[in-house]
N, C-alpha and C positions, 0 to 999 in steps of 0.2 A: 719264503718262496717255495713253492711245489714243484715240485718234479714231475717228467712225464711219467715214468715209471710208478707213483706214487698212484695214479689214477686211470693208467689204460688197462684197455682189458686184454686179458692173457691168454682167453681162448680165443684161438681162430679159428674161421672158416674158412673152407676151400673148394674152389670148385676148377677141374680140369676146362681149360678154354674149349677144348671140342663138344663140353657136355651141353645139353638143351637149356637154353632160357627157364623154361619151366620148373625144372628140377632146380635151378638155385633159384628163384623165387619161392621154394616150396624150400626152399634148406633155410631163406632169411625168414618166411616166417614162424620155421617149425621154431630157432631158436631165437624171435624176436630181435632180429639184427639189422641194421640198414644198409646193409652193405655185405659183404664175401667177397675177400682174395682168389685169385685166380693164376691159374698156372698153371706153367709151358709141361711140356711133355716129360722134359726132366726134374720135373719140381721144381723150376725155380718159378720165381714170381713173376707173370705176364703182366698182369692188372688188377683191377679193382672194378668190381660191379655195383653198384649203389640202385637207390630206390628213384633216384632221379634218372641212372640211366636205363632204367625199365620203363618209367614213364615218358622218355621223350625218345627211345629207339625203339622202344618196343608197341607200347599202348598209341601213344599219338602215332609213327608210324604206319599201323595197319599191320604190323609181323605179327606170325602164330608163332609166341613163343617154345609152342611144343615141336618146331621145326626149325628154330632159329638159334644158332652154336651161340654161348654166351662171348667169343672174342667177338662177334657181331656188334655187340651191344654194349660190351664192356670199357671202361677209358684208362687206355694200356698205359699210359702214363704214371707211374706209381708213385707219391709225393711221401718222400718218409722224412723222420727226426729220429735224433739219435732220445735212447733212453732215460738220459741224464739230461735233455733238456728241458730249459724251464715249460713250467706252460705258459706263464706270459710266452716265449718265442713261439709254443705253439700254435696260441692263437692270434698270433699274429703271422704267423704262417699260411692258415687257414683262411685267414682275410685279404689276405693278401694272391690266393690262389680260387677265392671264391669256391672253398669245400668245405665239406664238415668230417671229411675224414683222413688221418695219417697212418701212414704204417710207419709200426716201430722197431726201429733198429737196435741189438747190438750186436757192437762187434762188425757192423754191415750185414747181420744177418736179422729177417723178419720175427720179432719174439714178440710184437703185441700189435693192439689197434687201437687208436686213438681215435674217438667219435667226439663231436661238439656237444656231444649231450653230457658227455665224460669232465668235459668245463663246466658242467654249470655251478654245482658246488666248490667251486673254489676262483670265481670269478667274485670281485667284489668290488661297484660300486660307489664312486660316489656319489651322495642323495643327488640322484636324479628320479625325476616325476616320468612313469609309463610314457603321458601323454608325449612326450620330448622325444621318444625313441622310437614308436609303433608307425606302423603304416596309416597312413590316412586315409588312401583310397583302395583297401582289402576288394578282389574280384571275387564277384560271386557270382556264382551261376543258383539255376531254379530246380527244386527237388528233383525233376524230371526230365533231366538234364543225364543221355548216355552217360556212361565212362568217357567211352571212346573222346567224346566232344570236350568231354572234362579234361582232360590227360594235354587235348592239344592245347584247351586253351591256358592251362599251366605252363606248357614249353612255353606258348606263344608271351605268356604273359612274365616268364623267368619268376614264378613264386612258385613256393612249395606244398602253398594248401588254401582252398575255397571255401570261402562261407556259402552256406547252404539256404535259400531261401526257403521258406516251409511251403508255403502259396502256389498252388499253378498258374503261371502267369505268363511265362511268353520260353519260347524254346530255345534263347539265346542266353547269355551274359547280362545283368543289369547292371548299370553305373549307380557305383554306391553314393547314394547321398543322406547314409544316417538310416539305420533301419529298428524300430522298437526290438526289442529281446522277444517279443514273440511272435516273430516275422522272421525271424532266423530258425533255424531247424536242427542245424550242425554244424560241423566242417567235413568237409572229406581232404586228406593229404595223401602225398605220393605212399605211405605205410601202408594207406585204407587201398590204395588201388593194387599194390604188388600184393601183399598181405590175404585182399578181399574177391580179388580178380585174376589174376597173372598166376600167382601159386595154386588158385582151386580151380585153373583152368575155365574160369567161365568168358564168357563172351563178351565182348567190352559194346559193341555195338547193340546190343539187349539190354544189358546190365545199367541201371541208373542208380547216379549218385546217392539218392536216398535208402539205395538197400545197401549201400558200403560206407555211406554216413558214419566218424564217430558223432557220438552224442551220449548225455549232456555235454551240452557244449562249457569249458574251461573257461572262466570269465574271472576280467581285474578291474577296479577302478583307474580311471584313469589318474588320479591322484595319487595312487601309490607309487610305490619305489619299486624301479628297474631290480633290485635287489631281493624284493616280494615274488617279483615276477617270477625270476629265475628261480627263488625256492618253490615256487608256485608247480613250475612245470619240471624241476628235478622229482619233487612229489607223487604228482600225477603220472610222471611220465608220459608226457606230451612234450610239443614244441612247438605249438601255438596256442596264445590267450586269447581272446574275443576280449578289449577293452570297453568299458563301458563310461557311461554317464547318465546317472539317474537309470532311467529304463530305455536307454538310446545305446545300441553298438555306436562307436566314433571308429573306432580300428581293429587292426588288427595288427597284434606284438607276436613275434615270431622268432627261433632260437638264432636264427642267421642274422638276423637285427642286433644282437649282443656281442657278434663277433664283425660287426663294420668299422672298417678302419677308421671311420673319424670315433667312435665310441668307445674305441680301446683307449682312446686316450684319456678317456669319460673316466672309465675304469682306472687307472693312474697305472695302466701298464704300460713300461717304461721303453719297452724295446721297440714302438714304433715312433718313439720322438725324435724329431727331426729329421725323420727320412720322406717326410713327406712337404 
């Protein structure tokens, strides 16, 4: 069994709660981080700002984040484990608070950060099939689709990332019902919007998904192993696959998919048996 310490990472970031939105979006993507700690005037720890809470306080919002203090937008709430804990508790931790991120303790004091992406290498597993675990009905919006409209419809919809239709087709959302691989264009995620958008200060109501698109789009059979997956996207460094079938998207698998509480169990991590 792994330890937390064995796996989180040791550099922090930090950003003073009165400082601008903008500036720690420009601090996450200068060091590709999803998230920055945050903190009171004395240094100690306020909160934690993620890619999720720039997308749903800040981009869907309508805030300039070049005027908006990051405690605005930050979720002061700080959810830590001690160092020495396992990562089974910590991913069960994180499923059970619907996050993908801890701060690490010792001693009670902040020494690391724990990201879900930090799990994926040492998550394992049982042979279970992609298809068993992914999304089935992935939201997508059309190349030409603002930011802005993108961001809300993520809050609205509570995922992390849209498939990208390639087609100009209508200025809404489509209901997915199975789209060929070359009918898809990309994805864009909450990374592509703070990263693409929020840190280079551009405009979200101008800015369309298609110019902050990643792409090639990260693809799996559906037939593989949950297990594939994860080395798939520890690799690449992403945290969504576009599943496939034949030359048909069917879903979409996602890193927060691997840490649901009924899948930990999937996983034969022990510490969330029978508490549910």
């Amino acid at each position: 069994m792994r330890l937390v310490r064995e796996v989180m990472s040791s550099e922090l970031h930090w950003m003073r709660k009165d400082a601008w939105v903008q500036g720690a979006a420009a601090l996450m993507a200068r060091h590709r981080v999803g998230s920055v700690l945050v903190s009171e005037d004395d240094g100690t720890p306020a909160g934690i700002l993620t890619e999720t809470d720039l997308v749903r306080r800040v981009i869907a919002a309508d805030r300039n984040p070049g005027a908006m203090p990051v405690h605005e937008a930050m979720t002061p709430s700080l959810v830590t484990i001690d160092e020495e804990a396992s990562t089974n508790a910590a991913g069960e931790l994180m499923a059970e608070r619907a996050i993908r991120h801890l701060a690490v303790t010792r001693e009670g004091r902040v020494c690391g950060l724990l990201s879900v992406r930090d799990l994926l290498p040492v998550v394992d597993f049982l042979p279970v099939a992609v298809e068993r675990m992914m999304t089935r009905l992935p939201v997508i919006a059309t190349i030409d689709e603002t930011v802005r409209n993108a961001a809300a419809l993520m809050t609205h919809s509570s995922v992390s990332g849209l498939l990208i239709a390639g087609r100009r087709t209508m200025a809404r959302a489509l209901k997915f019902r199975g789209f060929a691989r070359r009918d898809i264009a990309g994805i864009v995620t909450g990374a592509d919007l703070v990263r693409k958008v929020v840190a280079m200060d551009r405009y979200p109501y101008v800015t369309t998904v298609g110019e902050v698109m990643g792409m090639p789009l990260e693809t799996i059979d559906a037939g593989e192993s949950v297990n594939t997956a994860l080395a798939i996207m520890a690799r690449a460094g992403v945290r969504h696959l576009a599943v496939t079938s034949g030359e048909e998207i069917t879903g979409l698998l996602s890193v927060e998919d691997a840490i649901d509480p009924a899948w930990l169990e999937v996983a034969g991590w022990p510490a969330g048996r029978g508490r549910r």
